[in-house]
C-alpha positions in Angstrom: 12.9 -14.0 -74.1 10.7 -11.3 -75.3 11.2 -9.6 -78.4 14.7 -9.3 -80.9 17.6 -10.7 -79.5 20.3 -7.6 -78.7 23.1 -10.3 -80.2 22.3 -13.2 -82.3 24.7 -16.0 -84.0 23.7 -17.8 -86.5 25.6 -20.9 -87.5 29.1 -19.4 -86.5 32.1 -21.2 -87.2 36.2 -20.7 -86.7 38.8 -22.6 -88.2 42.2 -21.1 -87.3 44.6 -21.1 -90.4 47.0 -24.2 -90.2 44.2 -26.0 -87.9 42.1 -29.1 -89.2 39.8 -28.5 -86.5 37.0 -26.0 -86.0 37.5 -23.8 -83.1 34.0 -23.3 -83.1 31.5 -24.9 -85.0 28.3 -24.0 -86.4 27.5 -21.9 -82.9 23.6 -20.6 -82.7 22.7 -18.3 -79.3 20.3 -15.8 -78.5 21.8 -13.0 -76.3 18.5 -10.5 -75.0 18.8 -7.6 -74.9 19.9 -6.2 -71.3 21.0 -9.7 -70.2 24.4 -10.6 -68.6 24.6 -14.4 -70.2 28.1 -16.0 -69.1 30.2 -18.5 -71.2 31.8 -21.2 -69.4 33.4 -24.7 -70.3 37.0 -26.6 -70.5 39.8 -24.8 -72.0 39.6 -25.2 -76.0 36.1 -24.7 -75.8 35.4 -21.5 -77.5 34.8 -19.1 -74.8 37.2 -16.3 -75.8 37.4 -16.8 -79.4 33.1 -16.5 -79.6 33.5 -13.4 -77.5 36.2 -11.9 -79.9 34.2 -12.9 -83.0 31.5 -10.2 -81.6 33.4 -7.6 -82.0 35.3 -9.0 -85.0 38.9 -9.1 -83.2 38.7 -12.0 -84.7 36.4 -12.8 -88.2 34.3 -16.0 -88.1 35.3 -18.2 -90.8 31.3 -18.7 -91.9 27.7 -18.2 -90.3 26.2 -14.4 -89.3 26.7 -12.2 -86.2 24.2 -9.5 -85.8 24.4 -6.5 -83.2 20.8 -5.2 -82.1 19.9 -6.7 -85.7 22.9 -5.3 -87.9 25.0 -7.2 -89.4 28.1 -6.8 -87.7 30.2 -8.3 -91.1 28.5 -5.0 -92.4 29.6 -2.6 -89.9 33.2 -1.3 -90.1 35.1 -2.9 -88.0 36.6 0.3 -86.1 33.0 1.6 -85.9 31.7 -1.7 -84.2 34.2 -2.1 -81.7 33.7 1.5 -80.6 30.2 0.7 -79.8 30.6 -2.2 -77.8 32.6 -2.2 -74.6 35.7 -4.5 -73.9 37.1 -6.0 -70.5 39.7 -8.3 -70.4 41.6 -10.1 -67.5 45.0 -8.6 -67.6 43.2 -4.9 -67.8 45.0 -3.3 -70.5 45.1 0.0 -69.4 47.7 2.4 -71.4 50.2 2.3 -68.5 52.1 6.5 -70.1 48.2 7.8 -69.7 46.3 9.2 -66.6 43.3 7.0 -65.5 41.5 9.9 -66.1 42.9 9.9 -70.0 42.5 5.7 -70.3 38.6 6.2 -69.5 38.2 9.0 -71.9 39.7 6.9 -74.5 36.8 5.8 -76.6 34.9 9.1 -76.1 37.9 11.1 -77.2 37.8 8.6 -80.3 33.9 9.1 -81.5 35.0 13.1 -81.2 33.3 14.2 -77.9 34.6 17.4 -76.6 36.8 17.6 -73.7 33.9 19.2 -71.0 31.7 16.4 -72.1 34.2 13.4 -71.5 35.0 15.3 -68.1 31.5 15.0 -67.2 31.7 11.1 -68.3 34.4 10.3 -66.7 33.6 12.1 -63.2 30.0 10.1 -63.5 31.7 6.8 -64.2 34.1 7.1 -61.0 31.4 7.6 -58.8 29.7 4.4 -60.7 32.4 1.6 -60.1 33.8 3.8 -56.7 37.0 4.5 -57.6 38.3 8.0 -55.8 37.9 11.3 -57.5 42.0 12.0 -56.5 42.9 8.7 -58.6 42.3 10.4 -61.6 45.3 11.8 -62.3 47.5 8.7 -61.3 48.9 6.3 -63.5 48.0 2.6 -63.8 50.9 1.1 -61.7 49.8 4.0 -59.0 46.6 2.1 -58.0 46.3 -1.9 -57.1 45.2 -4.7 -58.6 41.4 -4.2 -57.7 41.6 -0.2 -58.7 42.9 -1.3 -61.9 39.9 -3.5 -62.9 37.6 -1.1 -61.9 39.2 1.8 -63.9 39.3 -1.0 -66.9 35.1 -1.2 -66.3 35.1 2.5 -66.4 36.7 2.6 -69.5 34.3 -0.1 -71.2 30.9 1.8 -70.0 32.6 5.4 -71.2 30.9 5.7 -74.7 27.6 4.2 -73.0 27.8 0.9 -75.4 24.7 -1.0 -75.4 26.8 -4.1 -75.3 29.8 -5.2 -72.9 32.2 -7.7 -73.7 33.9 -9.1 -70.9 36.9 -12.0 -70.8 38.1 -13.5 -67.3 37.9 -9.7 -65.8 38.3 -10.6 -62.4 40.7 -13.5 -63.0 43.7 -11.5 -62.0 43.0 -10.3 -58.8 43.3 -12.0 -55.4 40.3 -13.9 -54.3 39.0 -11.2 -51.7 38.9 -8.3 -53.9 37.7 -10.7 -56.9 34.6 -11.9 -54.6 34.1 -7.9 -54.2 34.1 -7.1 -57.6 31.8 -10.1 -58.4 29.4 -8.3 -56.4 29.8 -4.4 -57.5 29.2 -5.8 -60.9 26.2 -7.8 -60.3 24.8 -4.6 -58.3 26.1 -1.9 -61.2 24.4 -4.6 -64.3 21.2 -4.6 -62.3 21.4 -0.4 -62.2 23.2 -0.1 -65.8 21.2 -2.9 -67.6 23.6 -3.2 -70.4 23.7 -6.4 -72.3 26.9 -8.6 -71.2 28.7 -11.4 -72.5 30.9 -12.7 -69.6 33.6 -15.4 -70.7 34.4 -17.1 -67.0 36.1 -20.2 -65.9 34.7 -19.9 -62.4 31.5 -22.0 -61.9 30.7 -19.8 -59.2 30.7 -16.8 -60.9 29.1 -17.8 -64.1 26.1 -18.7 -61.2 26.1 -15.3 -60.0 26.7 -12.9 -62.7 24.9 -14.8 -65.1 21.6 -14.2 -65.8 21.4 -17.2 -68.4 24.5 -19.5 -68.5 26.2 -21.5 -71.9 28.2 -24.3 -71.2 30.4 -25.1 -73.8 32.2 -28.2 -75.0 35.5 -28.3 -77.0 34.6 -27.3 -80.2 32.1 -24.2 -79.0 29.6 -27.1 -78.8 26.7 -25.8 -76.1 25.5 -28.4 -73.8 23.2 -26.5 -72.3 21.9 -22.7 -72.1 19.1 -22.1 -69.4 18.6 -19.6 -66.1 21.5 -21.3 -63.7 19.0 -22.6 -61.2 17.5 -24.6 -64.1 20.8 -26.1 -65.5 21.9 -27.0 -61.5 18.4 -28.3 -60.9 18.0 -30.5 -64.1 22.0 -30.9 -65.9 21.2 -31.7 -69.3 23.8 -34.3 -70.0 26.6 -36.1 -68.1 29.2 -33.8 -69.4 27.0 -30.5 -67.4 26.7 -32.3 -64.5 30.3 -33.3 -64.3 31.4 -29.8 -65.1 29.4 -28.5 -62.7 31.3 -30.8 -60.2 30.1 -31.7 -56.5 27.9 -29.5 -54.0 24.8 -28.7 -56.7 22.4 -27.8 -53.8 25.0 -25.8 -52.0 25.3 -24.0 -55.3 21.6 -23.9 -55.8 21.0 -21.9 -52.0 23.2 -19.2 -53.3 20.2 -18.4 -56.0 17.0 -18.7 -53.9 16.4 -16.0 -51.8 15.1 -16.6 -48.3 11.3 -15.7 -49.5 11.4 -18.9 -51.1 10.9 -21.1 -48.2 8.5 -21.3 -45.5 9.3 -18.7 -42.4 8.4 -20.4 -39.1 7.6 -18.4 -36.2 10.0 -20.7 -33.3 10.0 -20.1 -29.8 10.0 -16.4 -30.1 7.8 -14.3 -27.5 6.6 -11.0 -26.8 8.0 -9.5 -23.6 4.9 -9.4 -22.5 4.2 -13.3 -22.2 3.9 -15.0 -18.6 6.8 -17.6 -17.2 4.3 -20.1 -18.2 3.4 -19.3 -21.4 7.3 -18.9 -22.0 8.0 -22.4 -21.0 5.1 -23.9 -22.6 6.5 -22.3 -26.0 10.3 -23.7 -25.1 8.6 -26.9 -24.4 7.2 -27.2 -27.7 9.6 -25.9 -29.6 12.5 -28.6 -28.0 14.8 -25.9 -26.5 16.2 -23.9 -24.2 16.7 -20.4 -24.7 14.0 -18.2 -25.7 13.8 -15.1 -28.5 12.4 -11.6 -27.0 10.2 -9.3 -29.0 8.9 -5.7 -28.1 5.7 -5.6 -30.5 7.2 -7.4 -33.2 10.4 -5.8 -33.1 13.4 -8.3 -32.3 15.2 -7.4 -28.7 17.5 -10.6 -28.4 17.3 -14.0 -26.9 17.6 -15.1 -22.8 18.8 -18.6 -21.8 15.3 -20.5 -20.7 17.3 -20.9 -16.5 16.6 -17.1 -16.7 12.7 -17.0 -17.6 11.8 -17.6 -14.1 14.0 -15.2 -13.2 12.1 -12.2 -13.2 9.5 -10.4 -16.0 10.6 -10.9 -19.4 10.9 -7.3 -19.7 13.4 -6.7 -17.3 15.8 -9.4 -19.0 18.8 -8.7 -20.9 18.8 -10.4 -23.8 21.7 -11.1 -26.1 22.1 -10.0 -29.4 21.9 -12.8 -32.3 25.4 -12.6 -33.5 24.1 -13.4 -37.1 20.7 -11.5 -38.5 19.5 -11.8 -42.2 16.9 -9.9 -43.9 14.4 -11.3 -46.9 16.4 -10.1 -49.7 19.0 -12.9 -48.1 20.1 -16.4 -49.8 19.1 -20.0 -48.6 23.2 -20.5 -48.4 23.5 -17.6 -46.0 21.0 -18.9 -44.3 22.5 -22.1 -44.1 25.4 -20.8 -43.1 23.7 -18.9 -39.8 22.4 -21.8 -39.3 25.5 -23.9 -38.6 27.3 -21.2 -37.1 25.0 -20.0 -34.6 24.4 -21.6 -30.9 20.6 -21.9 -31.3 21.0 -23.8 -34.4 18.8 -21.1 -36.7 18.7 -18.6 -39.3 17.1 -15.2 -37.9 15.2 -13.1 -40.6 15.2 -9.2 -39.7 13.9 -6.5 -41.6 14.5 -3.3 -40.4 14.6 -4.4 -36.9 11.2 -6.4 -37.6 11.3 -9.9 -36.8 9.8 -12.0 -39.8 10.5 -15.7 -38.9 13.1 -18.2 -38.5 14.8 -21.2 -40.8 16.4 -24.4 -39.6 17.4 -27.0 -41.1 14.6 -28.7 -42.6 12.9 -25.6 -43.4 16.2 -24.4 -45.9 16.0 -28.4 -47.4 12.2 -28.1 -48.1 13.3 -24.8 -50.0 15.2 -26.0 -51.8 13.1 -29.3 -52.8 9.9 -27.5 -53.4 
């Protein structure tokens, strides 16, 4: 990581009053600066009560938090939370205020004037696609999904250099919550804030997490490393264990397509004879046949039809299932087990790049 840390703890310990043991103890991690790093591990690890010693809803019993190099014990505590932005699972939107007036709360806090937090919150709707009209609802007017996005809105509505977020997504239904994953990983790559992102999800400390923590009880870290590195190499039994069953599966949904070796497969111009067609079947081991008009991807023919008349006057049939380059090795997987020629398609902008199969995604992932 290049340069200052954007959050830094130092030794940071908790020991609830009444408790003989340490919430956390003596916790050291680097957070960079524009990095989403996710927390994960059992309950009782830690997770929540390192993410609220941040922002100092809770104080840490010893050790030193800094904030982009402050001390954050040295900033009021008011002032500090103000700059950082907060999500939590069950929203916590003021349900007797307009989502309008919930996302202009901080602004409306640090003093901005009303035309400048109008502008702010029109921006921020567009941002996390919420409707212009939802504005002047109320919370219990808009679902579950709606909800988290307006909570989102409200965190980014001061422009904090540093997001907080606990479980966000943990209270919608799986559908939407698979959405969201994905707006958020898309909006962090535009926004490049710096995110701390407490999850219980495997799964979605993988994808949102640009580093991952896994924590033991105790705020112990087992291990902190890019995701493909801690499912590639688990640092200790506990890791891999947490981490559970399917680690290559898991491991596909981070390599992008590029990553393994394209082949061409029996794919032909339209211009190519009967024989040269059958030759290609023939070496390929089947028997159907991919079409291309200078490169760019027409369909596929059953090889009974290649005979039939000029390749050029067949009809082929559409691949149900097309990926581009910017793809995953687990999509392609998937196309590949779904699909009746038993492959994974690569397309870009109607441009036929290559094919994967099975051994082709394995040796991806291996290499």
């Amino acid at each position: 990581m290049a340069g200052d840390p954007m959050i830094r703890l130092e030794n940071v310990k908790k020991v609830f009053p009444g408790s003989s043991r340490a919430a956390v103890t003596d916790l050291s991690l680097d957070i960079g600066r524009g990095e989403c790093v996710t927390l994960i591990g059992p309950s009782g690890c830690g997770k929540t009560t390192t993410l609220k010693m941040i922002n100092r809803i809770i104080e840490p019993t010893s050790g030193r938090i800094e904030i982009d190099g402050r001390d954050a014990m040295a900033i009021p505590a008011h002032e500090l939370r103000r700059s950082i932005g907060y999500v939590i699972q069950q929203i916590g939107l003021f349900p007797h205020r307009t989502i309008a007036q919930n996302i202009g709360t901080v602004p409306a806090l640090v003093g901005w004037d009303q035309a400048r937090i109008d502008e702010r919150v029109a921006e921020l709707v567009e941002i996390v696609g919420l409707d212009a009209e939802m504005m002047a609802r109320y919370p219990s007017e808009l679902s579950g999904g709606q909800q988290q996005r307006a909570g989102v809105a409200r965190a980014l509505a001061a422009d904090p250099p540093v997001l907080l977020m606990d479980e966000p997504f943990g209270a919608v239904d799986p559908i939407v919550r698979k959405r969201l994953q994905h707006e958020f990983h898309d909006l962090q790559g535009r926004l490049g804030k710096t995110v701390v992102f407490v999850t219980h999800d495997v799964d979605e400390a993988i994808l949102l997490g640009d580093r991952m923590a896994i924590l033991n009880i105790g705020g112990i870290i087992e291990q902190y490393d890019i995701p493909e590195k801690i499912l590639a190499e688990p640092a200790s039994d506990f890791v891999e264990r947490f981490l559970g069953g399917e680690r290559g599966l898991k491991r596909l949904a981070l390599l992008p397509i590029n990553e393994a070796d394209l082949e061409h497969g029996p794919f032909v111009d339209v211009s190519t004879t009967p024989a040269e067609a059958h030759r290609v079947m023939e070496q390929h081991g089947v028997d159907w046949l991919g079409l291309l008009d200078d490169e760019r991807l027409l369909g596929w023919v059953d090889g009974d039809l290649v005979d039939s008349k000029p390749l050029r006057d067949l009809d082929p049939r559409p691949f149900l299932v097309t990926l581009d380059t910017e793809s995953t090795l687990r999509s392609a997987l998937d196309a590949v087990v779904t699909s009746h020629a038993r492959v994974a398609v690569v397309v870009d902008d109607g441009i036929y790049r290559g094919m994967l199969d099975l051994e082709s995604i394995a040796e991806g992932i291996t290499e």
